[in-house]
C-alpha positions as CSV (number, residue, x, y, z in Angstrom):
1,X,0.0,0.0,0.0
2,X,1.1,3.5,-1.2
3,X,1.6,5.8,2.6
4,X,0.7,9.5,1.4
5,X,1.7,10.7,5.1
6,X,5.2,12.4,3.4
7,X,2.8,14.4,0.7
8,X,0.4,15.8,3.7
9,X,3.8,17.0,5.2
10,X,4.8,18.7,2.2
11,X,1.5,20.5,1.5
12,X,0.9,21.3,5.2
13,X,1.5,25.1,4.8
14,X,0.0,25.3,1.1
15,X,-3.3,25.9,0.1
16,X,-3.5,22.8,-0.8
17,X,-3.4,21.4,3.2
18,X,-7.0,20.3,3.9
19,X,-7.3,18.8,0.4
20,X,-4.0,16.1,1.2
21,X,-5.6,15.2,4.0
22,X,-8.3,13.2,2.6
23,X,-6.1,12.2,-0.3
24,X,-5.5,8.6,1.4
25,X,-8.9,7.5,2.3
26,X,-9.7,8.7,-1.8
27,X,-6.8,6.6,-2.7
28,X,-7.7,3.4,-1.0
29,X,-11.1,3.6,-1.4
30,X,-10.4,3.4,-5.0
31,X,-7.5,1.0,-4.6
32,X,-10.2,-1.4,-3.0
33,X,-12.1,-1.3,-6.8
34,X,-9.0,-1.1,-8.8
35,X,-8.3,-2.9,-12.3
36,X,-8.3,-6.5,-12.3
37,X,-4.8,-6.9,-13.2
38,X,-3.1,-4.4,-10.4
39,X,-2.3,-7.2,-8.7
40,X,0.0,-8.7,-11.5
41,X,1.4,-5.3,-12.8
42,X,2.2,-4.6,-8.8
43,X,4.0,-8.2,-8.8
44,X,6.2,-7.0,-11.4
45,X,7.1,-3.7,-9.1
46,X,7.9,-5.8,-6.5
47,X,10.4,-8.0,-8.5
48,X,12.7,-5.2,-9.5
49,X,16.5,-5.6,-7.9
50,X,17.2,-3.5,-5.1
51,X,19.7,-1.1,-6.7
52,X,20.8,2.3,-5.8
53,X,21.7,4.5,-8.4
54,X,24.7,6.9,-7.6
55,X,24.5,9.1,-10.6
56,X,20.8,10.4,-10.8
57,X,20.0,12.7,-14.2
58,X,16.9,14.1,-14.7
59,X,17.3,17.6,-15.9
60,X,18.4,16.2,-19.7
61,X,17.3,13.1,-19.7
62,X,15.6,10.5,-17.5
63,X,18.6,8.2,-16.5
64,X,20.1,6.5,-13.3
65,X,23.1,4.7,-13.2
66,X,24.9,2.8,-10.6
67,X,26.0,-1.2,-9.8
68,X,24.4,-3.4,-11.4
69,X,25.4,-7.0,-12.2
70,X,24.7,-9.0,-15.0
71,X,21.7,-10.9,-12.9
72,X,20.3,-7.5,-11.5
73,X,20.5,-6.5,-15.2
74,X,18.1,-9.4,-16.3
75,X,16.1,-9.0,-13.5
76,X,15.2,-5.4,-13.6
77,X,14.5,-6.0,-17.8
78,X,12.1,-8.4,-16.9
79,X,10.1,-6.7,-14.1
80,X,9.6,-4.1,-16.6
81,X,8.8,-5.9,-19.1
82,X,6.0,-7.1,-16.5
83,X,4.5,-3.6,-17.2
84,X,4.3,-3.7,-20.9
85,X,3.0,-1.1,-22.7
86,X,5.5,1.4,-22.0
87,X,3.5,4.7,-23.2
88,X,5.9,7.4,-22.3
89,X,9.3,7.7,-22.1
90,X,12.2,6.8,-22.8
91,X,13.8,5.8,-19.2
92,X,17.2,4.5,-19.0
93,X,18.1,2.2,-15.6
94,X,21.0,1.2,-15.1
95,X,21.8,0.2,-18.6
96,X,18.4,-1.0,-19.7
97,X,17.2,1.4,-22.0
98,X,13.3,1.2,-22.1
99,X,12.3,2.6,-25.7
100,X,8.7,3.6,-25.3
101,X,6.1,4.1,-28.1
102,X,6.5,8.3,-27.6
103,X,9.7,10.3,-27.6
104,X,8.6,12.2,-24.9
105,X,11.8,13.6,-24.6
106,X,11.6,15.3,-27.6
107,X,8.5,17.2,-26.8
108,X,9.6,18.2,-23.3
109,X,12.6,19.7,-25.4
110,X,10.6,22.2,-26.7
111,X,8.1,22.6,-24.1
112,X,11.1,23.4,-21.3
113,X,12.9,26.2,-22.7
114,X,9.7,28.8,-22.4
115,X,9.0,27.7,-18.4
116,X,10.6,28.6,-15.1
117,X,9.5,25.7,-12.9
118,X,12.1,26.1,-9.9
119,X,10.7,25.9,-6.2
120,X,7.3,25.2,-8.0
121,X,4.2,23.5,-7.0
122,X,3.4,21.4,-10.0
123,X,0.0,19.7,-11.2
124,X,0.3,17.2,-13.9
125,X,-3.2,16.7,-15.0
126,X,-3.4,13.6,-17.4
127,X,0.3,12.9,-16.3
128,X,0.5,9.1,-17.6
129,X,3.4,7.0,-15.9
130,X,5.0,10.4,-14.9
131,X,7.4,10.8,-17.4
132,X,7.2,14.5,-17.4
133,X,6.7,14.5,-13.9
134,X,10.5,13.0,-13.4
135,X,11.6,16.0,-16.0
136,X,9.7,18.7,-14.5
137,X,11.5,17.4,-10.8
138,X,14.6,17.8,-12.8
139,X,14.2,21.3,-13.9
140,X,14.3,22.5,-9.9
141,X,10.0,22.0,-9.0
142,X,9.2,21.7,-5.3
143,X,6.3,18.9,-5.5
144,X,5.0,17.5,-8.4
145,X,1.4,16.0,-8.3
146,X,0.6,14.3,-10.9
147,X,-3.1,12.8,-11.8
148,X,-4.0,9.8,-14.2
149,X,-6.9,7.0,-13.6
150,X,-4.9,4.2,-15.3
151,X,-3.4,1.6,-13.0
152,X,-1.1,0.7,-15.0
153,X,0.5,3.9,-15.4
154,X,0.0,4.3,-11.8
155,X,2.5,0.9,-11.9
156,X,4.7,2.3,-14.1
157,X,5.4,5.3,-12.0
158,X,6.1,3.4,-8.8
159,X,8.8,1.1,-10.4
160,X,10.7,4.3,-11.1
161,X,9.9,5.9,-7.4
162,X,11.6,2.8,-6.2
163,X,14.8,4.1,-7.1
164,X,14.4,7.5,-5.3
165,X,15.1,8.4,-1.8
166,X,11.5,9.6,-1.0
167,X,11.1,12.4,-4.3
168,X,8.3,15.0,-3.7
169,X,6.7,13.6,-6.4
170,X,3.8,11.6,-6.5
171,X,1.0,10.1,-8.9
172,X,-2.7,10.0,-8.0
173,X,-4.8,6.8,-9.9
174,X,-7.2,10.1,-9.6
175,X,-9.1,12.0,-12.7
176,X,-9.2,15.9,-12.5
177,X,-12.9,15.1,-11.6
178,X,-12.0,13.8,-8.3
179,X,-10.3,16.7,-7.4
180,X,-12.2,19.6,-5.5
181,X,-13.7,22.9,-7.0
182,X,-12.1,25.9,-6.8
183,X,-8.7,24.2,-5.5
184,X,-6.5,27.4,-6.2
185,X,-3.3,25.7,-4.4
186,X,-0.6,25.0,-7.6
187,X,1.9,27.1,-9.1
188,X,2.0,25.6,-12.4
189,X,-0.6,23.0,-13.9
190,X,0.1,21.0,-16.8
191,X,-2.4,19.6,-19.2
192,X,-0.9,17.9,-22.0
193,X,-2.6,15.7,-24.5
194,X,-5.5,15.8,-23.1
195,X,-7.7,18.4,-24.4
196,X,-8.8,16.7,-27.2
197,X,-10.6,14.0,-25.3
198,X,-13.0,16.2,-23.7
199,X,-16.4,16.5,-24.5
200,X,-16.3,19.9,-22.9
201,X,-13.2,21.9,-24.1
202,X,-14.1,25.1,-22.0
203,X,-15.1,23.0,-18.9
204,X,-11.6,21.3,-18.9
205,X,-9.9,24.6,-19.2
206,X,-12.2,26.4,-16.5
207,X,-11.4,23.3,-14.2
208,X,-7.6,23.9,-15.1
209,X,-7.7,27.6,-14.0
210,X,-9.3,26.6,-10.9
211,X,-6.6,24.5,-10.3
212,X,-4.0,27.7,-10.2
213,X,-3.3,29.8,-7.6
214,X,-3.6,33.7,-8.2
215,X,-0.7,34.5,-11.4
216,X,-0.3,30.8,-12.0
217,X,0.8,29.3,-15.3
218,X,-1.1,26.8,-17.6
219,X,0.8,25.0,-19.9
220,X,-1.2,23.0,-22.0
221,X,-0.6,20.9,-25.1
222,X,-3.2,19.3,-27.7
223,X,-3.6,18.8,-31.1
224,X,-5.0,21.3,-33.4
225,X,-5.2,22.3,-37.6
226,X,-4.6,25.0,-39.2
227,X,-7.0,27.6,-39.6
228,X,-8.3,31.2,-38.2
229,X,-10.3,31.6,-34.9
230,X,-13.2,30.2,-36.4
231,X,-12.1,26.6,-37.3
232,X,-12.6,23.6,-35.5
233,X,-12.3,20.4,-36.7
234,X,-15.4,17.8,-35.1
235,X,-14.4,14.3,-36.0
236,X,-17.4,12.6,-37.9
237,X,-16.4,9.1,-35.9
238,X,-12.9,8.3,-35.1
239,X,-9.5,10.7,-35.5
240,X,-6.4,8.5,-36.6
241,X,-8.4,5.2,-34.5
242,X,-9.2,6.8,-31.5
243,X,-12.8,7.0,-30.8
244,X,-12.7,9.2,-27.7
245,X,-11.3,12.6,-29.9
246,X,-13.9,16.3,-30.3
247,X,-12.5,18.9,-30.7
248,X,-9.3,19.8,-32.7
249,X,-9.0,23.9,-32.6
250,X,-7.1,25.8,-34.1
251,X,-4.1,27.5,-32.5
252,X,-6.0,30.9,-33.0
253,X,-9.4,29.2,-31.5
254,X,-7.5,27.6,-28.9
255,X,-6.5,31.1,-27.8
256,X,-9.9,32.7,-27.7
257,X,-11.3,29.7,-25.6
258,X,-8.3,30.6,-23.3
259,X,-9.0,33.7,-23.0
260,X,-12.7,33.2,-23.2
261,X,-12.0,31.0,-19.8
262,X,-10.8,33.8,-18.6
263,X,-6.5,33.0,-18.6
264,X,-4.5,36.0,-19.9
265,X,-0.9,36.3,-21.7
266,X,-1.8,33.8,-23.7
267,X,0.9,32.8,-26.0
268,X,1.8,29.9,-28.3
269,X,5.4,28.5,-27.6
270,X,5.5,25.4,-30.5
271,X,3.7,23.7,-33.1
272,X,4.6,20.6,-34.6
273,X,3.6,17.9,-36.5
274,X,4.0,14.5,-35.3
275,X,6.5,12.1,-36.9
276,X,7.0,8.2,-36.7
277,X,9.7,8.9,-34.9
278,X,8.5,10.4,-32.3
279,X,5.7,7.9,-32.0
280,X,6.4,4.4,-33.2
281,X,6.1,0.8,-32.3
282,X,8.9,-0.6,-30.2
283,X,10.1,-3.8,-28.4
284,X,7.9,-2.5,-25.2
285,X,4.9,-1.1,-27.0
286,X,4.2,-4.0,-29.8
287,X,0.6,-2.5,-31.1
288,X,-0.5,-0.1,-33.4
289,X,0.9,3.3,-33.2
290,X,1.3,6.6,-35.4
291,X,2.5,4.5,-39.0
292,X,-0.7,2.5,-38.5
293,X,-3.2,5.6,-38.1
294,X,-1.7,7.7,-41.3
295,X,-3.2,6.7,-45.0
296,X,-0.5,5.2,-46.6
297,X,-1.1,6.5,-49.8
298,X,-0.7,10.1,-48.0
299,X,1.2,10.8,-44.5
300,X,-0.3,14.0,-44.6
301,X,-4.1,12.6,-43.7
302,X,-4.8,9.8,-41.3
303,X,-6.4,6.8,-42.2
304,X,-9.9,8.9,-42.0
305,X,-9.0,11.4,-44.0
306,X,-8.2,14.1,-41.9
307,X,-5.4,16.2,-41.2
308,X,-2.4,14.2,-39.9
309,X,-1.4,15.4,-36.1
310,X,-0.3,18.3,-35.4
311,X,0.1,19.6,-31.7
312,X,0.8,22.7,-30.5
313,X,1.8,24.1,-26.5
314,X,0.0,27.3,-25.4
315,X,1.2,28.7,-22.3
316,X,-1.0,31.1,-20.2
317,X,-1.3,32.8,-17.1
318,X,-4.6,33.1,-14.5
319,X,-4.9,36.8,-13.0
């Protein structure tokens, strides 16, 4: 069982103090109904080697090094491979390189140059395995919260927390639902790659803002097409496979609805399309991926005809 007690310390003189201290009846309570495989992917947490890194990188890369025999080796590889699909990434331990389906690393490359997150209170909203939440620790935050329903993300996460000497980051199995209104305790709150599977793209960026304390920063990240203010592309059924996908804005829509929300300095930081490079099948993420949702006759259009993806980061500020 996950002990939250260390989180409630660090949020004791933040805004955010009487919301941590119901955060672990909310996280067993949930635990109790969790997927039916947690049990497994928490087996494979609990065969990785007891190693202990002495070099610890984080701020260019995710990678730890340290001893590490030949058995450790082979045993760490397989515990991960326990929680195959690796999403996000890539993490390098101890000279196992885990090659996930994203280059994550890559788009926290051009995310990172445009924020200042030292001695900040971070909330990673849709945060995956907590790849970015690693990278964000890295570049000097003071606690990093991240939140993401999926167990097995949840999984991923704690195998990599095993290596750490109690980090001030943590991942919640929570959705930004769970969370109360009007929360206002978190310096920066990141939502990336999550936009687009909302039904109500205001309502997730309202619920963002109320996130924020007073002169917070939102960075968010989602797909979008090219257009003026006034185009939005509604999927008839499903964008490149994905069922769950509504509303792809433009980057000048996407920054009236942030302002509409009421968010100011907005600004757009990147665009960029996305490559089979940067999201590909690998030996730990064997399914479909980006190659498989494009037309083949024409990269440029997924397999529905649409615009192929195209993300951008916007980066905005509540008053």
């Amino acid at each position: 069982m996950i002990d939250f007690t260390p989180l409630v310390h660090q949020l004791a003189r933040s805004p955010l103090k009487e919301w941590s201290r119901g955060i672990q009846q909310q996280f067993d309570e949930l635990y109790a109904i969790s997927h039916g495989d947690l049990p497994r992917w928490m087996a494979a947490v609990d065969a990785l080697p007891a190693l202990v890194p002495t070099t610890t990188e984080l701020n260019a890369k995710f990678q730890l090094d340290g001893p590490c025999n030949d058995a450790q080796r082979e045993q760490l590889r397989s515990a991960l491979q326990g929680l195959i699909p690796w999403r996000k990434g890539p993490f390098q331990l101890f000279d196992v390189h885990v090659d996930t389906e994203w280059r994550s690393d890559w788009k926290w490359d051009r995310v990172s140059p445009h924020l200042d997150l030292t001695d900040k209170r971070i909330l990673d909203v849709g945060c995956g395995n907590g790849y970015y939440m690693w990278r964000m620790l890295g570049a000097g935050a003071k606690t990093v919260v991240g939140v993401d329903p999926n167990w097995l993300f949840f999984c991923q996460f704690q195998a990599m927390r095993r290596f750490f000497d109690a980090p001030p980051v943590w991942h919640l199995p929570f959705t930004l639902e769970d969370l109360p209104a009007k929360l206002e305790g978190f310096d920066t709150v990141f939502s990336m790659g999550v936009l687009y599977h909302r039904k109500s793209p205001i309502d997730h960026l309202l619920a963002l803002k109320d996130c924020l304390v007073s002169g917070g920063e939102l960075v968010l990240e989602t797909l979008v097409i090219e257009g003026d203010c006034n185009q939005v592309l509604v999927p008839e059924d499903r964008y490149a496979k994905m069922r769950n996908v509504w509303f792809l804005p433009s980057v000048a829509a996407l920054e009236l609805w942030l302002r509409r929300a009421g968010f100011k300095d907005v600004r757009c930081v990147d665009v960029s399309h996305t490559s089979t490079d940067e999201q590909r099948s690998t030996e730990w993420m064997k399914y479909q991926s980006l190659a498989d949702f494009l037309d083949p006759d024409n990269p440029q259009q997924t397999v529905e005809g649409l615009p192929a993806p195209m993300r951008a980061v916007i980066v905005a500020r509540k008053p």
